[in-house]
Every structure is written in structure tokens, then in C-alpha cells.
PDB file as gemmi writes it, atoms N, CA and C in Angstrom:
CRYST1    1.000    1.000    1.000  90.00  90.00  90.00 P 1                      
ATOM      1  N   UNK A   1     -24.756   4.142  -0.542  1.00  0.00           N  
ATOM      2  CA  UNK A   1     -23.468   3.869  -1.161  1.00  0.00           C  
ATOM      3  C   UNK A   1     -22.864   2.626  -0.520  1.00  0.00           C  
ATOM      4  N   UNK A   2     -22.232   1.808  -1.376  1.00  0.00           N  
ATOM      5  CA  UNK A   2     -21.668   0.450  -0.896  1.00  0.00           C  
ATOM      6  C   UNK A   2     -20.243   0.417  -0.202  1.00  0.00           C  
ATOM      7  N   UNK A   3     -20.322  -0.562   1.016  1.00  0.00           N  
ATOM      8  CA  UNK A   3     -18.834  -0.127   1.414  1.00  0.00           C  
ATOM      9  C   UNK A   3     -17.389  -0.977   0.707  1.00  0.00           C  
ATOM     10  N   UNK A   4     -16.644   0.053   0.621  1.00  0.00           N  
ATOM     11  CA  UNK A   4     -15.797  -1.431   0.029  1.00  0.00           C  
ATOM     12  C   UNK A   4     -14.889  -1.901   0.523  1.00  0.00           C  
ATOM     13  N   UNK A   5     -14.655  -2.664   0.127  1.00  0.00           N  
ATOM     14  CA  UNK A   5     -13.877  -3.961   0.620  1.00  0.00           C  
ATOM     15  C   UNK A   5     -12.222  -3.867   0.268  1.00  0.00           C  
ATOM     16  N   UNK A   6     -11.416  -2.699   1.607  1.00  0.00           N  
ATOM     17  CA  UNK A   6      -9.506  -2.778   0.874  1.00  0.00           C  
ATOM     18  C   UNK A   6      -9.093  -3.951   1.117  1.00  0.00           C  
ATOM     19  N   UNK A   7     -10.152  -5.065   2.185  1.00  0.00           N  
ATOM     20  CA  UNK A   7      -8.796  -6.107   2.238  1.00  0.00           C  
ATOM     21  C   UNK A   7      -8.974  -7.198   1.219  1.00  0.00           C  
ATOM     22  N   UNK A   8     -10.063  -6.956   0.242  1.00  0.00           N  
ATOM     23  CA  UNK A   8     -10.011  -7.804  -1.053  1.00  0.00           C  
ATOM     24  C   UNK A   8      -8.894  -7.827  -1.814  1.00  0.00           C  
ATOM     25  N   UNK A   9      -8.406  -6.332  -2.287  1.00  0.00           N  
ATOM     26  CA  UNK A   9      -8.031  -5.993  -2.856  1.00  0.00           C  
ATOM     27  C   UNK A   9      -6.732  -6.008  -2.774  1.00  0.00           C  
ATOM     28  N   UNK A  10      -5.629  -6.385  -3.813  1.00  0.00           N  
ATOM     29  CA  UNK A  10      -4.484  -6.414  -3.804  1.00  0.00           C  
ATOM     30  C   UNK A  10      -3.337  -5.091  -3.589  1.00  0.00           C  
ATOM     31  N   UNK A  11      -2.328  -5.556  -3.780  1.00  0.00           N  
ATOM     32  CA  UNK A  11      -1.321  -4.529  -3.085  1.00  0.00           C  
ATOM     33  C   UNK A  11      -1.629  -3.260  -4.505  1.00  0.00           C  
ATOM     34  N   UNK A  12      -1.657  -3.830  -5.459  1.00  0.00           N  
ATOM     35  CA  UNK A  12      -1.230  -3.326  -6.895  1.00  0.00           C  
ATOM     36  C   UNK A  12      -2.809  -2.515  -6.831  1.00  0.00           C  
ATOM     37  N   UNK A  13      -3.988  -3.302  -6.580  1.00  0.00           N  
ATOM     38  CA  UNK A  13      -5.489  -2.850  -6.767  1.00  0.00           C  
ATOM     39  C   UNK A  13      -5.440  -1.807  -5.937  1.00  0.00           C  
ATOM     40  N   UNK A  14      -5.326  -1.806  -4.757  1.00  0.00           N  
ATOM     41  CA  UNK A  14      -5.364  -0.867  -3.540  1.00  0.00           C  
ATOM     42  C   UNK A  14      -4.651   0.435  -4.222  1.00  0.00           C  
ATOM     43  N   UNK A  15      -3.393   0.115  -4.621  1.00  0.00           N  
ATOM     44  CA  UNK A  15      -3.093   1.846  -4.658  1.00  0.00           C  
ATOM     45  C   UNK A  15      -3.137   2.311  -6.092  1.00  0.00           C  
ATOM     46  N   UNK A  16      -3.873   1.452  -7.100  1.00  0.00           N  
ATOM     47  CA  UNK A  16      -4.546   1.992  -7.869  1.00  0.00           C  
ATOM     48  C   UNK A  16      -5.508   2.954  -7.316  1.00  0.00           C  
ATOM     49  N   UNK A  17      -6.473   2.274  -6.925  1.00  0.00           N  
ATOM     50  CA  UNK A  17      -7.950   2.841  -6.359  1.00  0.00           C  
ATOM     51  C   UNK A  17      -7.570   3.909  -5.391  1.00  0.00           C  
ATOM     52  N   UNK A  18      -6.499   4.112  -4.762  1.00  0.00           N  
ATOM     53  CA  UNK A  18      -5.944   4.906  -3.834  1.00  0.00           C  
ATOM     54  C   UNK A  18      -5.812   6.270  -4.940  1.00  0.00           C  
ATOM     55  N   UNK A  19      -4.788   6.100  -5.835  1.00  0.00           N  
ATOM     56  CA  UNK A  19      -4.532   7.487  -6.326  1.00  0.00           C  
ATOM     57  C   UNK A  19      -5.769   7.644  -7.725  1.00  0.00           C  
ATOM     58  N   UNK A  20      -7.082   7.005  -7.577  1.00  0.00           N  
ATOM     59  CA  UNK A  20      -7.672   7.332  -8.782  1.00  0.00           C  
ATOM     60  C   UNK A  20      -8.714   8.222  -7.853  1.00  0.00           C  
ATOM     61  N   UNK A  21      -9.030   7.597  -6.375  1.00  0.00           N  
ATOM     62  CA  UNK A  21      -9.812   8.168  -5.759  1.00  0.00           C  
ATOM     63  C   UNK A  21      -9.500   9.131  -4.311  1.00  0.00           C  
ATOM     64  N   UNK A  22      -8.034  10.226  -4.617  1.00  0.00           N  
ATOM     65  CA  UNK A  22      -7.687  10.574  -3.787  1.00  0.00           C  
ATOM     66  C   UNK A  22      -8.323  11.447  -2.588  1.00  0.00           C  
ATOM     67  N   UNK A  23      -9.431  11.547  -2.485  1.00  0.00           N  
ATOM     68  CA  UNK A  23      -9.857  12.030  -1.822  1.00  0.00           C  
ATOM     69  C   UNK A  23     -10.603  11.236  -0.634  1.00  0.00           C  
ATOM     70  N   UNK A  24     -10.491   9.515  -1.129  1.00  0.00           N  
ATOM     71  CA  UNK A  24     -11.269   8.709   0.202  1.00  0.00           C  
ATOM     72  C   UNK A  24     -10.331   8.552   1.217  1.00  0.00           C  
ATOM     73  N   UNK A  25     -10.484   8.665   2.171  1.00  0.00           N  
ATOM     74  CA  UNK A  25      -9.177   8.997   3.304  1.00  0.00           C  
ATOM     75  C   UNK A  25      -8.958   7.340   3.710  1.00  0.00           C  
ATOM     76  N   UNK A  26     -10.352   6.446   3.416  1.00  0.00           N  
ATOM     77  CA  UNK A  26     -10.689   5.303   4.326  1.00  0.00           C  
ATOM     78  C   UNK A  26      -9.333   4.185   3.313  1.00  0.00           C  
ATOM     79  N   UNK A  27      -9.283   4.653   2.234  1.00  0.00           N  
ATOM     80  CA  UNK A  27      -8.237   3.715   0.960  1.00  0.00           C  
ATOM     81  C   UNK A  27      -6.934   4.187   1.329  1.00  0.00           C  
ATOM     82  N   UNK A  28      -6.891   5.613   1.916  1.00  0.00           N  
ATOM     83  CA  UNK A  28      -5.291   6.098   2.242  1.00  0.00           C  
ATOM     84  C   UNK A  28      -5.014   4.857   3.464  1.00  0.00           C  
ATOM     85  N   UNK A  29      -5.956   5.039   4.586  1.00  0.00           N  
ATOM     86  CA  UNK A  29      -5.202   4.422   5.627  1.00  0.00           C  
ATOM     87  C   UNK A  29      -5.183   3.167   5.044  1.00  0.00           C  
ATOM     88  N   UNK A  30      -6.208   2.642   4.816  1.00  0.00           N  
ATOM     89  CA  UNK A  30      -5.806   1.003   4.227  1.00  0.00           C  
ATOM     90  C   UNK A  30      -4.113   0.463   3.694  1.00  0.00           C  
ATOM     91  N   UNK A  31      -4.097   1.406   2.511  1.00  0.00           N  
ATOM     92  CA  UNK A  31      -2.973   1.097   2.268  1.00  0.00           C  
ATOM     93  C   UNK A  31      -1.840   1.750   2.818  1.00  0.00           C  
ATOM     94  N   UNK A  32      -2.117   2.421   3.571  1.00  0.00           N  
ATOM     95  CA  UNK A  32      -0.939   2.812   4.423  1.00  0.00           C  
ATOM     96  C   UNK A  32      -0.731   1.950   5.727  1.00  0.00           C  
ATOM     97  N   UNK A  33      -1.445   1.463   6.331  1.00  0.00           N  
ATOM     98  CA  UNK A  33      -1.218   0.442   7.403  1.00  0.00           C  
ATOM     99  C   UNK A  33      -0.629  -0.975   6.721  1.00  0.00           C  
ATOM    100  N   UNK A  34      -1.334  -1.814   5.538  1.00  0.00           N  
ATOM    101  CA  UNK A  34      -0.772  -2.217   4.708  1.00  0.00           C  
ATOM    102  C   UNK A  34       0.870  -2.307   4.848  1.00  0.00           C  
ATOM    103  N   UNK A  35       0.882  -1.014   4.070  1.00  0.00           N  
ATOM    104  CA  UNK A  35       2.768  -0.634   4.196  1.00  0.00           C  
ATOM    105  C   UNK A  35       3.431  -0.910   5.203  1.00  0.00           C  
ATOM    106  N   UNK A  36       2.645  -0.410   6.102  1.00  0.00           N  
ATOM    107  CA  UNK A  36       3.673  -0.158   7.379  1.00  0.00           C  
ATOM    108  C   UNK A  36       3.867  -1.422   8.470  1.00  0.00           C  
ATOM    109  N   UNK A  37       2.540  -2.606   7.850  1.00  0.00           N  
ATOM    110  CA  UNK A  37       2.799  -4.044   8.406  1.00  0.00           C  
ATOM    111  C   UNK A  37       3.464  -4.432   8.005  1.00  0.00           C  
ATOM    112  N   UNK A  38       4.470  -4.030   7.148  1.00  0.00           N  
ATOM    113  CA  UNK A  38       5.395  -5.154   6.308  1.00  0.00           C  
ATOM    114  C   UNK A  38       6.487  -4.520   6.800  1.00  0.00           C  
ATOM    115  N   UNK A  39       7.555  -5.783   6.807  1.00  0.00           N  
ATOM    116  CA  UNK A  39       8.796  -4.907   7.340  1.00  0.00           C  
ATOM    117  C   UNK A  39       9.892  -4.511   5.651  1.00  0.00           C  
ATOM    118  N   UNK A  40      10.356  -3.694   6.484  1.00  0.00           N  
ATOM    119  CA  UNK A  40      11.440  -2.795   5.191  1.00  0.00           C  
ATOM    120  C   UNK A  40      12.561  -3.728   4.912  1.00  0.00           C  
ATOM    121  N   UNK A  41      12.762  -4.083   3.779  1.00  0.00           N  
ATOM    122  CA  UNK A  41      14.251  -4.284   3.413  1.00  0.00           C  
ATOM    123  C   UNK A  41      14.897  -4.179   2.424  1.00  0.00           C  
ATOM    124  N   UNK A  42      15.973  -3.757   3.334  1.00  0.00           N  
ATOM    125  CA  UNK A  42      17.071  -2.484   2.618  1.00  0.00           C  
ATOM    126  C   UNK A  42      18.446  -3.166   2.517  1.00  0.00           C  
ATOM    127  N   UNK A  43      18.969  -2.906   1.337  1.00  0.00           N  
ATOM    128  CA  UNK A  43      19.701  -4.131   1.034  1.00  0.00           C  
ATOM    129  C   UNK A  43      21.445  -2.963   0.419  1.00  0.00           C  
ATOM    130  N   UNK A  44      22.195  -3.340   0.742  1.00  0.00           N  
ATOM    131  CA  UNK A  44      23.719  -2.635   0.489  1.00  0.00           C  
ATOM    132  C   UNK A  44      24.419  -3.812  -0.666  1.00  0.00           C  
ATOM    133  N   UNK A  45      25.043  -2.711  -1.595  1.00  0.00           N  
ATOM    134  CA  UNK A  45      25.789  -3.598  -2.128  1.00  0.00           C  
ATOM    135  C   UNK A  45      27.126  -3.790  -1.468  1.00  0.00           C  
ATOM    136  N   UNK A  46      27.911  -4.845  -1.868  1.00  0.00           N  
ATOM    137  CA  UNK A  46      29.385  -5.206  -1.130  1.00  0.00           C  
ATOM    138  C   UNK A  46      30.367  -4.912  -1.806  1.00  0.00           C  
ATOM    139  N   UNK A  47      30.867  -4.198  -1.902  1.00  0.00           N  
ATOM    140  CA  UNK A  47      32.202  -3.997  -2.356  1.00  0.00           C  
ATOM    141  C   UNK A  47      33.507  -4.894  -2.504  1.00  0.00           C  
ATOM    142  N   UNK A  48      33.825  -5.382  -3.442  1.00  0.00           N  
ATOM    143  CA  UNK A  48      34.797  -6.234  -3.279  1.00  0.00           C  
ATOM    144  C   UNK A  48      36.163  -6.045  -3.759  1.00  0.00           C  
ATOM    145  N   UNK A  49      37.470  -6.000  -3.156  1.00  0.00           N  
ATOM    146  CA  UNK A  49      38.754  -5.433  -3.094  1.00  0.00           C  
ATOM    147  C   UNK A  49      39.204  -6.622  -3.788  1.00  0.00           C  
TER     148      UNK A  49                                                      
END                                                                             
């Protein structure tokens, strides 16, 4: 069996292939480290008086 390649694969490709093939654990972490290299941002709206 061929190995594949998550860091080819795009953000959008990855978690396709992630939830079509939920059972490969090796595509979970991929795109879960993925995620978790990126930083969060979280954005408030402003209220204005």
C-alpha cells in the first residue's frame, strides 16, 4: 500500500480525505497539527454609542 502524502495536500483536500477516510488516524493528526500551527483569530465586534 502507498504512503501518502498530507503535506501535498491542501487545507480543503486534507479534511476532505480526513472525514471520507475516518478511520486513518495518520490524516487525523496531520490535520490536526496543521490546525493547531496556525494561530487563532478571534475577532469582537465594537459597539458604538
Amino acid at each position: 500500500m502507498t504512503e501518502i502524502d498530507y503535506t501535498a495536500m491542501n487545507d480543503q483536500a486534507l479534511k476532505r480525505y480526513m472525514l471520507t477516510h475516518r478511520t486513518d488516524q495518520k490524516a487525523f493528526y496531520a490535520y490536526m497539527d496543521r490546525r493547531h500551527s496556525r494561530p487563532s483569530v478571534r475577532t469582537t465586534p465594537v459597539s458604538i454609542f
